[in-house]
Wavefront OBJ file of the C-alpha trace (Angstrom):
o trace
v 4.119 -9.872 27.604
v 2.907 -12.615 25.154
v 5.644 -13.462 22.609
v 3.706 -15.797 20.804
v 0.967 -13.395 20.460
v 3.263 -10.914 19.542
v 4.551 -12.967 16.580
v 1.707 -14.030 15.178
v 1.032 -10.161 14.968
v 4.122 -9.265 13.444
v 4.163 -12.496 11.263
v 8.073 -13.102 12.615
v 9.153 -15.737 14.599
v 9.076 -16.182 18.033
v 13.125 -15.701 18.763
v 13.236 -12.954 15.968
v 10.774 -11.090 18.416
v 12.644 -12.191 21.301
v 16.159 -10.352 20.588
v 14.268 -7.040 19.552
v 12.994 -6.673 22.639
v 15.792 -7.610 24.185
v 17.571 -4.064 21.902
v 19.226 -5.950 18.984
v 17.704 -4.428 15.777
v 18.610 -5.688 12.427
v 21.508 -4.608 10.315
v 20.394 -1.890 8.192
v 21.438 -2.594 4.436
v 24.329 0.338 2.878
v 23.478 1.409 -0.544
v 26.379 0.129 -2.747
v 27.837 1.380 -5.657
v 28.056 -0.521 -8.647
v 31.489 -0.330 -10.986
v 29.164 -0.210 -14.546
v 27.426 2.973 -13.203
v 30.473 4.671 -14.519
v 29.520 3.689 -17.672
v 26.039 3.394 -17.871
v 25.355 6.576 -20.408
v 27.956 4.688 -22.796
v 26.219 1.267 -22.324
v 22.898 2.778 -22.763
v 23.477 4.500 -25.801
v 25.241 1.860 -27.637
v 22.311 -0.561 -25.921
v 19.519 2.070 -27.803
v 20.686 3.167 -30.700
v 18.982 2.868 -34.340
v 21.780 1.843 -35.691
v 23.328 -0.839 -33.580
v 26.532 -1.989 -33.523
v 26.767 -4.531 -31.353
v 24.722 -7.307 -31.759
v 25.959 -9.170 -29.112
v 26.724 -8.634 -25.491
v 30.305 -9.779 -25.971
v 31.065 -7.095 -28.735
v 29.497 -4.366 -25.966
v 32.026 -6.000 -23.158
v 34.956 -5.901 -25.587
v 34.509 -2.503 -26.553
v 34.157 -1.407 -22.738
v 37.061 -2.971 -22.245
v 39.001 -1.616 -24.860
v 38.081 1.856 -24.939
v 37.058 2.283 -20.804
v 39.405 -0.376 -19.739
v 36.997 -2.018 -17.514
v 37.894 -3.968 -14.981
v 35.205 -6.264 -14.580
v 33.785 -9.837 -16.186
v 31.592 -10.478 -18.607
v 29.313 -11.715 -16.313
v 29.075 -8.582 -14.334
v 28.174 -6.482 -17.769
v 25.454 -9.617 -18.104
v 23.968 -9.537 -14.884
v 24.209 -5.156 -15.338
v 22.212 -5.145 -17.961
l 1 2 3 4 5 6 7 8 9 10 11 12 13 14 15 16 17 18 19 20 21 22 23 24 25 26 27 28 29 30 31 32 33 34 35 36 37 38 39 40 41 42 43 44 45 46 47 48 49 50 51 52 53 54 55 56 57 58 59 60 61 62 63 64 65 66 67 68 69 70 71 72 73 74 75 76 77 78 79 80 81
């Protein structure tokens, strides 16, 4: 059995092929749940609506926070939305 060959195939590299065939397999990735999916409806219809009013991503954080008491940083919402 060519590894080389077998690499070049599966564009991986050579010691990547090496421990599949020797039976380890990669870690399969788990499907996580995110905190802010709670609240997504809320964020999305604040985020939408024709009269906004929040203009800035701060106001939306503070309001979470004071009417959902979220647990979570700014920088989560941020990187949420």
């Amino acid at each position: 059995m060519n590894i080389s060959k077998m690499s070049r195939e599966l564009n991986k590299d050579p010691k990547t092929v090496r421990k599949y065939l020797s039976g380890r397999l990669p870690k399969e990735t788990r499907e996580r749940k995110k905190h802010l999916d709670l609240f997504r409806d809320d964020i999305n219809q604040v985020l939408f609506a024709k009269k906004r009013s929040f203009d800035y991503i701060v106001h939306l954080y503070n309001y979470l926070k004071r009417e959902h008491e979220i647990t979570r940083s700014r920088t989560t919402l941020n990187r949420y939305i």
